[in-house]
N, CA, C, O and CB atoms as a CASP TS submission, in Angstrom:
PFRMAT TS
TARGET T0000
AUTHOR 0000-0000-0000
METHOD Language model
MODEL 1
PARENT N/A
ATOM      1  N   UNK     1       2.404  -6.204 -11.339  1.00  0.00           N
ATOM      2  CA  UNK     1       3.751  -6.206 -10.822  1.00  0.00           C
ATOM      3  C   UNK     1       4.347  -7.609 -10.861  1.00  0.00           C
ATOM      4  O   UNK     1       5.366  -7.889 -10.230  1.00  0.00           O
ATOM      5  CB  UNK     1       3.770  -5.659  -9.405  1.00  0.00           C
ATOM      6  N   UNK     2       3.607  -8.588 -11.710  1.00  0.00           N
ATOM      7  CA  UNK     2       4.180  -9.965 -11.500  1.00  0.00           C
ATOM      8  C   UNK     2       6.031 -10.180 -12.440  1.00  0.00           C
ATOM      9  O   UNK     2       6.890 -11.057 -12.528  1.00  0.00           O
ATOM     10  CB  UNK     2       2.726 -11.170 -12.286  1.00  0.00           C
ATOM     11  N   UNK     3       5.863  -9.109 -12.825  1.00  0.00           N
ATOM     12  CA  UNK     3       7.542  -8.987 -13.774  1.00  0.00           C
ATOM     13  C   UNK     3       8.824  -8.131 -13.112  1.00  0.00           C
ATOM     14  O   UNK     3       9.963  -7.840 -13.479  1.00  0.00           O
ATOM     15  CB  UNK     3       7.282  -8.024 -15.417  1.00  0.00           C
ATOM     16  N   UNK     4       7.658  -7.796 -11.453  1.00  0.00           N
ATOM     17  CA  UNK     4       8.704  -7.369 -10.820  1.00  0.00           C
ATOM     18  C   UNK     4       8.712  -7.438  -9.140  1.00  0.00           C
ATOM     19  O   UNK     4       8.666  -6.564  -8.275  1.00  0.00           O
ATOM     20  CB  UNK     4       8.850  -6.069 -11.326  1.00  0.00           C
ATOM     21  N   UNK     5       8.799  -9.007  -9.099  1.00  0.00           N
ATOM     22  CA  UNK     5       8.792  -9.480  -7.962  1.00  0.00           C
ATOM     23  C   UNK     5       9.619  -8.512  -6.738  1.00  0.00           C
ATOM     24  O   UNK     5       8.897  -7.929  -5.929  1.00  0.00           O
ATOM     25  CB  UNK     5       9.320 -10.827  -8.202  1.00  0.00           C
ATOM     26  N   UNK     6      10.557  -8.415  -6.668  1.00  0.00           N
ATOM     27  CA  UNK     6      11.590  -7.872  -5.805  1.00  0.00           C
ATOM     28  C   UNK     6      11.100  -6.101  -5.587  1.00  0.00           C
ATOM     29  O   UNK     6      11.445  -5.594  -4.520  1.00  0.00           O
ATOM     30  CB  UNK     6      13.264  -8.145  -6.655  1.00  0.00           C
ATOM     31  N   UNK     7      10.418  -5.328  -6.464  1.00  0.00           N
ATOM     32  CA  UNK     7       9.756  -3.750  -6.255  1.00  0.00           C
ATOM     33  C   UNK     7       8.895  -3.762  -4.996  1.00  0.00           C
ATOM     34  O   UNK     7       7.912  -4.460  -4.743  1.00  0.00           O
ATOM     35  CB  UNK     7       8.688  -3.226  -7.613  1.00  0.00           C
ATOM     36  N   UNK     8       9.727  -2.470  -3.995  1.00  0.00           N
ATOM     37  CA  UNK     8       8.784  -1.842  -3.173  1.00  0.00           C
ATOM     38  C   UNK     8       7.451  -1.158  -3.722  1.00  0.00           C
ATOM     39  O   UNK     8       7.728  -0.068  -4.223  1.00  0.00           O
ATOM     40  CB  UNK     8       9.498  -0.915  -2.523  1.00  0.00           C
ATOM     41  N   UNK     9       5.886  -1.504  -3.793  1.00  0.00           N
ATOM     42  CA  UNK     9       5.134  -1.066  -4.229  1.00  0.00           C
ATOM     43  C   UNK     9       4.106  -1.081  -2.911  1.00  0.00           C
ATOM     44  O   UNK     9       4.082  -1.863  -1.960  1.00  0.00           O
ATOM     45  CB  UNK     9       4.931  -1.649  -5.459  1.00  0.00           C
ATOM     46  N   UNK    10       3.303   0.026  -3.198  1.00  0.00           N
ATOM     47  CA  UNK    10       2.097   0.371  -2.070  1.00  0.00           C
ATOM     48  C   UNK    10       0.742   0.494  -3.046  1.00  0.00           C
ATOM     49  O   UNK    10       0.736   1.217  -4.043  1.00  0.00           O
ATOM     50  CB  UNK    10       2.421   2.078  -1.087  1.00  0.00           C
ATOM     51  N   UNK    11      -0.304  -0.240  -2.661  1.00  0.00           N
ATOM     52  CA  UNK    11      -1.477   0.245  -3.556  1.00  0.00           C
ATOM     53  C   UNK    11      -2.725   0.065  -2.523  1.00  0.00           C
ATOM     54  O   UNK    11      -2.904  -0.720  -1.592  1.00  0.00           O
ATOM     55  CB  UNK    11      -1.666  -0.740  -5.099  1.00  0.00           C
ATOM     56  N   UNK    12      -3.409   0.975  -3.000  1.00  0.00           N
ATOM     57  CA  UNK    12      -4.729   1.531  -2.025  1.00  0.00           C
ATOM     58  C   UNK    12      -5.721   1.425  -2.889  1.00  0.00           C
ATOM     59  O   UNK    12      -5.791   1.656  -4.096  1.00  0.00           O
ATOM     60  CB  UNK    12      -4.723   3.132  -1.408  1.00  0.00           C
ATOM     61  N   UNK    13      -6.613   0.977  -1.970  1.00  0.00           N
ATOM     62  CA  UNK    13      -8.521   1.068  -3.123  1.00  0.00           C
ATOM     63  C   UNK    13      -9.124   2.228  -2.857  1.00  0.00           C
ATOM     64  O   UNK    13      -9.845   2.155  -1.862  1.00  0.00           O
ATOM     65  CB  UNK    13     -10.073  -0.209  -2.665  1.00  0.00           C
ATOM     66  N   UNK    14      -9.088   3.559  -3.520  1.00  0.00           N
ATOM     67  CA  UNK    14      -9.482   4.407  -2.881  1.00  0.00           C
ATOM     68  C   UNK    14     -10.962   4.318  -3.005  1.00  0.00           C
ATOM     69  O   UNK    14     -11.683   4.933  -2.219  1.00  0.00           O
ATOM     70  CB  UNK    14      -8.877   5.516  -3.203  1.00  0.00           C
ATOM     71  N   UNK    15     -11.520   3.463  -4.107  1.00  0.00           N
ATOM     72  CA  UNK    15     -12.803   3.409  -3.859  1.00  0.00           C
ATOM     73  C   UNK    15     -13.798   2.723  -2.553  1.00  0.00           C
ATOM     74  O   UNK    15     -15.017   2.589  -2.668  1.00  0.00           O
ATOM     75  CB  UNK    15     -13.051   2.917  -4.905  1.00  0.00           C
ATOM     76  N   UNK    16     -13.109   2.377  -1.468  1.00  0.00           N
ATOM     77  CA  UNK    16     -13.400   2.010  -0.194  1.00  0.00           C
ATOM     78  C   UNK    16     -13.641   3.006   0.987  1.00  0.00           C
ATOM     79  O   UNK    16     -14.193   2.914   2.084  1.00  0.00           O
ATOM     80  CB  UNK    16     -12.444   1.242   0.111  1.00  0.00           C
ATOM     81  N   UNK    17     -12.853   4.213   0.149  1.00  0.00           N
ATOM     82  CA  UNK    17     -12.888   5.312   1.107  1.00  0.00           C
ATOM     83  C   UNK    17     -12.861   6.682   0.827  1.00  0.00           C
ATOM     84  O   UNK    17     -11.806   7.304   0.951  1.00  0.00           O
ATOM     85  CB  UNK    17     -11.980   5.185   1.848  1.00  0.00           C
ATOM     86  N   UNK    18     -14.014   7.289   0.422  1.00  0.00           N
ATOM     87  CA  UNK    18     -14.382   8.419  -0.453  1.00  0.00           C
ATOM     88  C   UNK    18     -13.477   9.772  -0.140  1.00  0.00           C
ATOM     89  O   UNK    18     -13.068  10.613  -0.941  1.00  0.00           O
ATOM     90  CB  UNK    18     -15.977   8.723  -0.234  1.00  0.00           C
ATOM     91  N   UNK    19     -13.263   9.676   1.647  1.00  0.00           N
ATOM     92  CA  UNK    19     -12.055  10.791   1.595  1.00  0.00           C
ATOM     93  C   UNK    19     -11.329  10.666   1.278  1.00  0.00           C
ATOM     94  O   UNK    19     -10.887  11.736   0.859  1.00  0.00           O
ATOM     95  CB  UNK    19     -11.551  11.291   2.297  1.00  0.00           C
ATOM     96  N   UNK    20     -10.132   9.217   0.997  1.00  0.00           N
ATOM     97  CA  UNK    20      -9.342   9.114   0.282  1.00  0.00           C
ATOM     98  C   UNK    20      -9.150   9.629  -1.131  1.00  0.00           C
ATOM     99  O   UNK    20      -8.220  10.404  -1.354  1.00  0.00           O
ATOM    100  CB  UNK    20      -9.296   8.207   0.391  1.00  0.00           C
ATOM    101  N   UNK    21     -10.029   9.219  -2.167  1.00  0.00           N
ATOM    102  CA  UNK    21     -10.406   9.309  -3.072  1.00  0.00           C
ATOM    103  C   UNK    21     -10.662  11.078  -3.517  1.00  0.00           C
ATOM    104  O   UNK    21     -10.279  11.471  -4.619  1.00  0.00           O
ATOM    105  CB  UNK    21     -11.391   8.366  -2.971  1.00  0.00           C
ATOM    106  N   UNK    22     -11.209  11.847  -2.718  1.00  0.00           N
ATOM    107  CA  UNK    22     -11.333  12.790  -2.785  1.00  0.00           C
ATOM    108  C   UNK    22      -9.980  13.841  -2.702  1.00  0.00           C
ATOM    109  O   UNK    22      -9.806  14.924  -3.260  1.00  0.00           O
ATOM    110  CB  UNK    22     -12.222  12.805  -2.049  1.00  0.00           C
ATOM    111  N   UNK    23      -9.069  13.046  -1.745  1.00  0.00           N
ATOM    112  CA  UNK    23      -8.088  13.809  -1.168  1.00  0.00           C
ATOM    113  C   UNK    23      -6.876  13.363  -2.335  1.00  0.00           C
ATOM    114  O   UNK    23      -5.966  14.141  -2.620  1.00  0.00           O
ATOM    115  CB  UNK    23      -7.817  13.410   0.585  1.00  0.00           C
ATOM    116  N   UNK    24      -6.978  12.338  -2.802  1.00  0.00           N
ATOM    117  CA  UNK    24      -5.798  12.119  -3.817  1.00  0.00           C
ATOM    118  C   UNK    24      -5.694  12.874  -5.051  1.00  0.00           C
ATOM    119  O   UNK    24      -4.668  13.364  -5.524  1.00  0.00           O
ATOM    120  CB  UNK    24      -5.787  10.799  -4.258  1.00  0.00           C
ATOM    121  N   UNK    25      -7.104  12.921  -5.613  1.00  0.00           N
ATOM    122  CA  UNK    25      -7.897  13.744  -6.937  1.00  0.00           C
ATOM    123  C   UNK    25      -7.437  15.268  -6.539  1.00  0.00           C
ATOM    124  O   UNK    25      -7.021  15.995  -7.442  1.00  0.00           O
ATOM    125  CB  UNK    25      -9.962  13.558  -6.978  1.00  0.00           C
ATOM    126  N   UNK    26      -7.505  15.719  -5.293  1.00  0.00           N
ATOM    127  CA  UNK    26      -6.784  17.210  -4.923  1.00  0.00           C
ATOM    128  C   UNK    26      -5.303  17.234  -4.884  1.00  0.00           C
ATOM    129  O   UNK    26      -4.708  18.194  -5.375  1.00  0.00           O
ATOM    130  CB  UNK    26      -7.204  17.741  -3.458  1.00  0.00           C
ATOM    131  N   UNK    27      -4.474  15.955  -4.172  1.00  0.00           N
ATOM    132  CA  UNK    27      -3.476  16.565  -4.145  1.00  0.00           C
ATOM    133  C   UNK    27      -2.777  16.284  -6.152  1.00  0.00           C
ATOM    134  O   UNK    27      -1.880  16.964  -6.651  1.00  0.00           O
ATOM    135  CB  UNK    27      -2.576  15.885  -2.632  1.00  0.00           C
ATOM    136  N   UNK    28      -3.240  15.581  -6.593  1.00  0.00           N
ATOM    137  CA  UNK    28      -2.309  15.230  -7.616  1.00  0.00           C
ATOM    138  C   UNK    28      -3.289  16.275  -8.746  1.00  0.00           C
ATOM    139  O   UNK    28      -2.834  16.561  -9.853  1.00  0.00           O
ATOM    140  CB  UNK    28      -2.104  13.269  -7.954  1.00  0.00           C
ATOM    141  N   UNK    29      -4.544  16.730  -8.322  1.00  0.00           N
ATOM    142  CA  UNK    29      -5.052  17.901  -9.403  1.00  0.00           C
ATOM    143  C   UNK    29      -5.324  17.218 -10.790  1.00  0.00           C
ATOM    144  O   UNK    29      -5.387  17.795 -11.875  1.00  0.00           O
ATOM    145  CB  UNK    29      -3.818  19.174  -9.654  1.00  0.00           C
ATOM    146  N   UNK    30      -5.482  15.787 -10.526  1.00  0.00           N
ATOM    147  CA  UNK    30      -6.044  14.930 -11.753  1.00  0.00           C
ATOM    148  C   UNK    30      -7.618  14.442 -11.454  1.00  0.00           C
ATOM    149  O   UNK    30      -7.772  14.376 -10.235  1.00  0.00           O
ATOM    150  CB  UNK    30      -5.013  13.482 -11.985  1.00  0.00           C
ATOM    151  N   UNK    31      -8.420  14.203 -11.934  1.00  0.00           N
ATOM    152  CA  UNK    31      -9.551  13.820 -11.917  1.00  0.00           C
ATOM    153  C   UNK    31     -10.378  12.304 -12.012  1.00  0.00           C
ATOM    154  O   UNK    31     -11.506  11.868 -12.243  1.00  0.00           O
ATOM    155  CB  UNK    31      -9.783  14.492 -12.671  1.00  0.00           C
ATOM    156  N   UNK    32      -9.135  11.871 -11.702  1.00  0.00           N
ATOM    157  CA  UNK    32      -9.529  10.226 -12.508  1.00  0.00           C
ATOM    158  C   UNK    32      -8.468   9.365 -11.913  1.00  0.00           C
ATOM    159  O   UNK    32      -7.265   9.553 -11.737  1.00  0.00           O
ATOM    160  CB  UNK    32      -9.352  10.120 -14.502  1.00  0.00           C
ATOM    161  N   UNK    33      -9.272   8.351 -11.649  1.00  0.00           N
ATOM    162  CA  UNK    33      -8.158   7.156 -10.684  1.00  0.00           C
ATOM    163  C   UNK    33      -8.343   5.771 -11.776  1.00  0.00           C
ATOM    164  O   UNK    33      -9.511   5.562 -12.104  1.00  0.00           O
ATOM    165  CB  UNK    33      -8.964   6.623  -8.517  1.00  0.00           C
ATOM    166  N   UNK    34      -7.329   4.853 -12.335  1.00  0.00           N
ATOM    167  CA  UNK    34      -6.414   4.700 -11.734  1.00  0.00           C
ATOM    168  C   UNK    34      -4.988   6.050 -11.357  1.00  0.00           C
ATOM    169  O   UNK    34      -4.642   6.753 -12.307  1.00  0.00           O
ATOM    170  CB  UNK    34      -6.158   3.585 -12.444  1.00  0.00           C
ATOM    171  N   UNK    35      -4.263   6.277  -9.894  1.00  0.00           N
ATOM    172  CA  UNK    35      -3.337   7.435 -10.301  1.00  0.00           C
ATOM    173  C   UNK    35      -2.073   6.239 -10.160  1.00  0.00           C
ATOM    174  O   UNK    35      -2.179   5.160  -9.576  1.00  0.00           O
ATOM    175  CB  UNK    35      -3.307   9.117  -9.110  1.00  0.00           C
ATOM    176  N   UNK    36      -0.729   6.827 -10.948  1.00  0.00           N
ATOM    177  CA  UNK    36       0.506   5.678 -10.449  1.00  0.00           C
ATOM    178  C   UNK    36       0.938   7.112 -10.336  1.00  0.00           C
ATOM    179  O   UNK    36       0.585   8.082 -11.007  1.00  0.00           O
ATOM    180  CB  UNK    36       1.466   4.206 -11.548  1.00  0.00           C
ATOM    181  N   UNK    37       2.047   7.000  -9.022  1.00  0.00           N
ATOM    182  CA  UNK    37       3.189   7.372  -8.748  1.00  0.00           C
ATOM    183  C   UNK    37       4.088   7.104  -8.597  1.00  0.00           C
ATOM    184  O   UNK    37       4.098   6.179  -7.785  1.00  0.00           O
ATOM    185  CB  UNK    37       3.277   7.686  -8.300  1.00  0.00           C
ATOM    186  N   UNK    38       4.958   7.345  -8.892  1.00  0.00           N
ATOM    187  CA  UNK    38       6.660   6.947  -9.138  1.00  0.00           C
ATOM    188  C   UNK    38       7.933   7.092  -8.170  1.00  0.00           C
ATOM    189  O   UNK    38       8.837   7.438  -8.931  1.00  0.00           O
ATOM    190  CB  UNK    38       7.143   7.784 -10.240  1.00  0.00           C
ATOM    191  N   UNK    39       8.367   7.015  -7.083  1.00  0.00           N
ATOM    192  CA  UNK    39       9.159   7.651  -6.179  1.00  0.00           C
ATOM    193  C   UNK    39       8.351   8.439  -5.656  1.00  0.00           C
ATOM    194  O   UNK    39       9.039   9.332  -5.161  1.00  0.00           O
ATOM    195  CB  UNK    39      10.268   8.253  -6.610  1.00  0.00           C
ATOM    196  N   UNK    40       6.868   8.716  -5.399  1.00  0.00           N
ATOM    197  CA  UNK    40       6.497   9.957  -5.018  1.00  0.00           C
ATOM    198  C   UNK    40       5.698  10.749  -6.023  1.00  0.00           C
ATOM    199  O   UNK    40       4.903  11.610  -5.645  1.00  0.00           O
ATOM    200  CB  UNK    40       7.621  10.628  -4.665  1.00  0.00           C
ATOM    201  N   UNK    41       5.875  10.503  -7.155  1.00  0.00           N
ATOM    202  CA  UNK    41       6.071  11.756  -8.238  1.00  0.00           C
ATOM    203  C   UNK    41       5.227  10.902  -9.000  1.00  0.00           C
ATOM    204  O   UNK    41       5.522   9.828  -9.525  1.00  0.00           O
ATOM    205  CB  UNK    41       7.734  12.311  -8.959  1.00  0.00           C
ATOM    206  N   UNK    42       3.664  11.777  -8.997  1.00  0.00           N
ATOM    207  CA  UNK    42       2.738  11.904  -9.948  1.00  0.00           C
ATOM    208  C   UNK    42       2.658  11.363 -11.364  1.00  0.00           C
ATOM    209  O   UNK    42       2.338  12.295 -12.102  1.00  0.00           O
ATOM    210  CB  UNK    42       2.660  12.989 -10.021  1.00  0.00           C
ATOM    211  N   UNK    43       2.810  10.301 -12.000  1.00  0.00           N
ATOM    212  CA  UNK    43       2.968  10.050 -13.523  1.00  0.00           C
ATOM    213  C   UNK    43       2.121  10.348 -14.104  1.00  0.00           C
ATOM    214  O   UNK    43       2.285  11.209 -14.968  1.00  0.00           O
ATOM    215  CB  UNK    43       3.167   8.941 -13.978  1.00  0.00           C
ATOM    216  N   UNK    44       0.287   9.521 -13.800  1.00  0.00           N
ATOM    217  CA  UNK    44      -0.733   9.855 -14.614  1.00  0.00           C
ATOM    218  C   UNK    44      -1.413   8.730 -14.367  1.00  0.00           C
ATOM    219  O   UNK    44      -0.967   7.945 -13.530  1.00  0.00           O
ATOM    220  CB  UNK    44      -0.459  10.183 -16.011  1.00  0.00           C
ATOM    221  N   UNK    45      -2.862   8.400 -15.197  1.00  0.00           N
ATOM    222  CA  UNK    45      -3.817   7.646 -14.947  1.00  0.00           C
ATOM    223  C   UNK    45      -3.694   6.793 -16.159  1.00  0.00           C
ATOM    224  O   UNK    45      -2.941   7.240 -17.024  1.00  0.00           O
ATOM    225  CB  UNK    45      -5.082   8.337 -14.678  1.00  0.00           C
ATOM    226  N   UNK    46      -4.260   5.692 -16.396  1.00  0.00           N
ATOM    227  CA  UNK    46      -4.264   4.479 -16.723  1.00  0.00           C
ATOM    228  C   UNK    46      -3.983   4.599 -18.466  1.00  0.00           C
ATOM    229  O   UNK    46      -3.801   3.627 -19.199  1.00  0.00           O
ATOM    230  CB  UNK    46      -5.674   3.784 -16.166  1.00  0.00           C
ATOM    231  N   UNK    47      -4.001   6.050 -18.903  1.00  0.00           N
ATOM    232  CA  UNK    47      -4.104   6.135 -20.025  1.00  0.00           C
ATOM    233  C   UNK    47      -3.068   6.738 -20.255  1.00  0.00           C
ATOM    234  O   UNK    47      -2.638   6.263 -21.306  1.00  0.00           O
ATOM    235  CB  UNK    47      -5.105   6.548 -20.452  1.00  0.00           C
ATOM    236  N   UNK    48      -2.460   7.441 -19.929  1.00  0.00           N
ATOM    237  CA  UNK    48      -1.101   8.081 -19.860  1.00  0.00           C
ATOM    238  C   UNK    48      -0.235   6.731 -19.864  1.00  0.00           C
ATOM    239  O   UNK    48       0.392   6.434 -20.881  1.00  0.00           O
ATOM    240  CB  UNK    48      -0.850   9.137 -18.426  1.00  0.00           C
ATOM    241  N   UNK    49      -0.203   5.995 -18.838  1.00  0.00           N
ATOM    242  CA  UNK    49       0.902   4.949 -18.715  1.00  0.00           C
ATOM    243  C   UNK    49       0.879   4.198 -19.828  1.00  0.00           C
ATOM    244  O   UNK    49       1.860   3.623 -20.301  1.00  0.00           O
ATOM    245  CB  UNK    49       0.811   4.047 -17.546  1.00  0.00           C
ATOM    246  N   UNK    50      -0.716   4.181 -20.458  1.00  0.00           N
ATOM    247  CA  UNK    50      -0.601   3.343 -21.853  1.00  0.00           C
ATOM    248  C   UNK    50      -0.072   3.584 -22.929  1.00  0.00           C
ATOM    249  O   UNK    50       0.239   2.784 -23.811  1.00  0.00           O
ATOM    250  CB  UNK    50      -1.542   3.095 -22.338  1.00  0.00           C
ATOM    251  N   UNK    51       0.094   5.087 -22.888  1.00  0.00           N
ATOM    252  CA  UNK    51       0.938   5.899 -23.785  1.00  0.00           C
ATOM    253  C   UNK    51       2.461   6.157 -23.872  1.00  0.00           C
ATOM    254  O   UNK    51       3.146   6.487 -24.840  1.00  0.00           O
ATOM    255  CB  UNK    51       0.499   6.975 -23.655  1.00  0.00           C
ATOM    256  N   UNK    52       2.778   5.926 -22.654  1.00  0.00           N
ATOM    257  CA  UNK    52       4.158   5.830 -22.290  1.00  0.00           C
ATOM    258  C   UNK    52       4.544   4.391 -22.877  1.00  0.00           C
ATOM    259  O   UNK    52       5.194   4.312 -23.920  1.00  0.00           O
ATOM    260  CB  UNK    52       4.396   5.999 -20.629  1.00  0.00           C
ATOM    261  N   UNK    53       4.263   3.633 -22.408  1.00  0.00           N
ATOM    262  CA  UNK    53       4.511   2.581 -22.375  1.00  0.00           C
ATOM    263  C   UNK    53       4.672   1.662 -23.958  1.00  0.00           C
ATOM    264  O   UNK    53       5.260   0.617 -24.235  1.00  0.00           O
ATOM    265  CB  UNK    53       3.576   2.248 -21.468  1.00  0.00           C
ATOM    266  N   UNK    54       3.814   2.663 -24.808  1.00  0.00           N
ATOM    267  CA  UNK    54       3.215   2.425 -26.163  1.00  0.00           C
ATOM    268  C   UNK    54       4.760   2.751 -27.153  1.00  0.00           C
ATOM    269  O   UNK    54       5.308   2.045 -28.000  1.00  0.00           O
ATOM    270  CB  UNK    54       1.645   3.680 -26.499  1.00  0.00           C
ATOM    271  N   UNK    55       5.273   4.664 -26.393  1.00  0.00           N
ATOM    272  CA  UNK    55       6.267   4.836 -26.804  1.00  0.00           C
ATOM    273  C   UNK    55       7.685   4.301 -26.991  1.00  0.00           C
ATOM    274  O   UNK    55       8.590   4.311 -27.826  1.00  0.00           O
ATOM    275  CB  UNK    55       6.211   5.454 -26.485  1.00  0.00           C
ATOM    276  N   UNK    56       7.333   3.712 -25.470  1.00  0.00           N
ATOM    277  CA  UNK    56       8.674   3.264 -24.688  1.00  0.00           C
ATOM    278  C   UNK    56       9.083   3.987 -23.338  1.00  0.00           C
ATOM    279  O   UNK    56       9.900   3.621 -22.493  1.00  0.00           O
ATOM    280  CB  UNK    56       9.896   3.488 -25.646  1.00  0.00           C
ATOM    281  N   UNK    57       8.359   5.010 -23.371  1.00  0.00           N
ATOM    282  CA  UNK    57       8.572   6.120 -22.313  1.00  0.00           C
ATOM    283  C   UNK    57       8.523   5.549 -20.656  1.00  0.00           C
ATOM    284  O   UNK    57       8.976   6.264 -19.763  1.00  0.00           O
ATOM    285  CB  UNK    57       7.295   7.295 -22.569  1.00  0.00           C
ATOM    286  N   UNK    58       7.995   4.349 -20.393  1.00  0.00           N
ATOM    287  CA  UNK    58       7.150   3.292 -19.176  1.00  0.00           C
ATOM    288  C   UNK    58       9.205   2.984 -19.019  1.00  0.00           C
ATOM    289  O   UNK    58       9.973   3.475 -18.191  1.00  0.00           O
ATOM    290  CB  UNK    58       5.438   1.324 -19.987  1.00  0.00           C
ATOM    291  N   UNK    59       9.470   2.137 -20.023  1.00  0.00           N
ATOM    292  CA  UNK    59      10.457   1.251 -19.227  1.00  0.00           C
ATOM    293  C   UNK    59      11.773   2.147 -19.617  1.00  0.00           C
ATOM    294  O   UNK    59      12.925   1.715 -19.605  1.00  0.00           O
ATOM    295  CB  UNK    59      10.520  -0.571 -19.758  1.00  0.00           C
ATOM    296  N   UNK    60      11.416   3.348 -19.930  1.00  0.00           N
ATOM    297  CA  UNK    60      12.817   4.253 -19.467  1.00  0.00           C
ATOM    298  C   UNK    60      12.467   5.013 -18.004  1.00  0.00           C
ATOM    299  O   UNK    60      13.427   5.320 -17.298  1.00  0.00           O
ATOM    300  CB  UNK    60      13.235   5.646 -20.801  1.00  0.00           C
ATOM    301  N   UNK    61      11.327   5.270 -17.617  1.00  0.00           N
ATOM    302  CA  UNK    61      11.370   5.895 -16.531  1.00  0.00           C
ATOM    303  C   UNK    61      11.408   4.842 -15.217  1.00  0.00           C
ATOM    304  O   UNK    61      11.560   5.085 -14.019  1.00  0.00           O
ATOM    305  CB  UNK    61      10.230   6.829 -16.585  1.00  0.00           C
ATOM    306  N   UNK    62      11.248   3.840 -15.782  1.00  0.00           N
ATOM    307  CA  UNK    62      11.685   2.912 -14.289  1.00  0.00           C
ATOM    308  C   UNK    62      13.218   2.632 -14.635  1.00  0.00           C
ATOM    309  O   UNK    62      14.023   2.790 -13.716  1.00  0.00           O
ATOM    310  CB  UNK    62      10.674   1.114 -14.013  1.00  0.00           C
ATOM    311  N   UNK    63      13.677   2.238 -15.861  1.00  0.00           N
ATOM    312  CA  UNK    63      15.050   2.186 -15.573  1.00  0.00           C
ATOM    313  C   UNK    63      15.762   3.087 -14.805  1.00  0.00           C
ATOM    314  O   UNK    63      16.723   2.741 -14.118  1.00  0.00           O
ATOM    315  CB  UNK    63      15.619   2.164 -16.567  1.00  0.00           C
ATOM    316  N   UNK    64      15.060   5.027 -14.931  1.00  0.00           N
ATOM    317  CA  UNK    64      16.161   5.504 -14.603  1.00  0.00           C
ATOM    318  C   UNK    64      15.842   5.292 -12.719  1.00  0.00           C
ATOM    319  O   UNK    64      16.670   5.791 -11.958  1.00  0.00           O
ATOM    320  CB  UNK    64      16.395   7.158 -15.388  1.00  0.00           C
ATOM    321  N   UNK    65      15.070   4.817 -12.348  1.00  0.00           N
ATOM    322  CA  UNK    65      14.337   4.266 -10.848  1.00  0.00           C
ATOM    323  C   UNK    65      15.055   2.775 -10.195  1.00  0.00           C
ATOM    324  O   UNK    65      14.934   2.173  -9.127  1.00  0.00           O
ATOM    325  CB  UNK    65      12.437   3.853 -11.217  1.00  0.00           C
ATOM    326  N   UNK    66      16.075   2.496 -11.809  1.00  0.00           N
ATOM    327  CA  UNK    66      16.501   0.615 -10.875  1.00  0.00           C
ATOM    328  C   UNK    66      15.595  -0.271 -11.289  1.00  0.00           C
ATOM    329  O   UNK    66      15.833  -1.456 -11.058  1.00  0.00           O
ATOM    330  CB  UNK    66      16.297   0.416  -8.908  1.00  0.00           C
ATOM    331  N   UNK    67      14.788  -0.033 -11.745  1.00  0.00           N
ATOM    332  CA  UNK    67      13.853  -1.318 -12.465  1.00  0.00           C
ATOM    333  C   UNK    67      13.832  -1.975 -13.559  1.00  0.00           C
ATOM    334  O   UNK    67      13.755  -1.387 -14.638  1.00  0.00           O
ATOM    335  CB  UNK    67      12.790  -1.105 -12.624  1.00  0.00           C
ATOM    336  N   UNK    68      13.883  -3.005 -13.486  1.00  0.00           N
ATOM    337  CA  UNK    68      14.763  -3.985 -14.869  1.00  0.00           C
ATOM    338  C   UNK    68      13.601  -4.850 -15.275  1.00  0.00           C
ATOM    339  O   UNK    68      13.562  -5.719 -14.405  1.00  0.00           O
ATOM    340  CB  UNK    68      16.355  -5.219 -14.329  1.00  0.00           C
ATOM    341  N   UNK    69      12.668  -5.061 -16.108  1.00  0.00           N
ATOM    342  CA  UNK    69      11.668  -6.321 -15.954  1.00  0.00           C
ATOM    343  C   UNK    69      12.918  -7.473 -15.760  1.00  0.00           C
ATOM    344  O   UNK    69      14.141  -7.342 -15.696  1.00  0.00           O
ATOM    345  CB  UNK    69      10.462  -6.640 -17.561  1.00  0.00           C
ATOM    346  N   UNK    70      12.287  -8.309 -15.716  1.00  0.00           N
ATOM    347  CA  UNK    70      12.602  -9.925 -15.148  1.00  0.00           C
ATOM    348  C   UNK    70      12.194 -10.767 -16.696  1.00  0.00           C
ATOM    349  O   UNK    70      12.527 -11.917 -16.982  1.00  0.00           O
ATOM    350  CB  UNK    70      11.265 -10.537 -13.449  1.00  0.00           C
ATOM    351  N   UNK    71      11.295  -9.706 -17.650  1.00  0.00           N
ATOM    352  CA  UNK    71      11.189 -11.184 -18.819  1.00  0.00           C
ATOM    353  C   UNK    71      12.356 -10.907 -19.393  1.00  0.00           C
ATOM    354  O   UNK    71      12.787 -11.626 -20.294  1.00  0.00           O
ATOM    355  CB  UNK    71       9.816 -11.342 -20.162  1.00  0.00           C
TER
END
């Protein structure tokens, strides 16, 4: 997040806390952490975003969120 100083962001280690971890993998019905969510809303794990991001798909879905990088 260093290109986006000014973003409300929350991040958790769920590997510190196995119910966590357990309980996130249920609600989002993915199997694999890293998870990002977006407003709330489920995107995908570390490989998905790489794919987005690959497309271009990453910095249209934060634009349509208000997010501008800074480079």
């Amino acid at each position: 997040m260093h290109c986006c100083r000014s973003c409300d962001y929350s991040a958790y280690n769920v590997l510190d806390d196995p119910q966590l971890r357990r309980g996130i993998k249920d609600y989002s019905n993915w199997p694999t952490i890293p998870q990002v969510y977006l407003h709330g809303e489920f995107v995908g794990g570390s490989d998905i975003l790489r794919q987005m991001h690959q497309i271009g798909g990453l910095v249209e879905e934060l634009k349509k969120l208000g997010v501008h990088s800074a480079l």
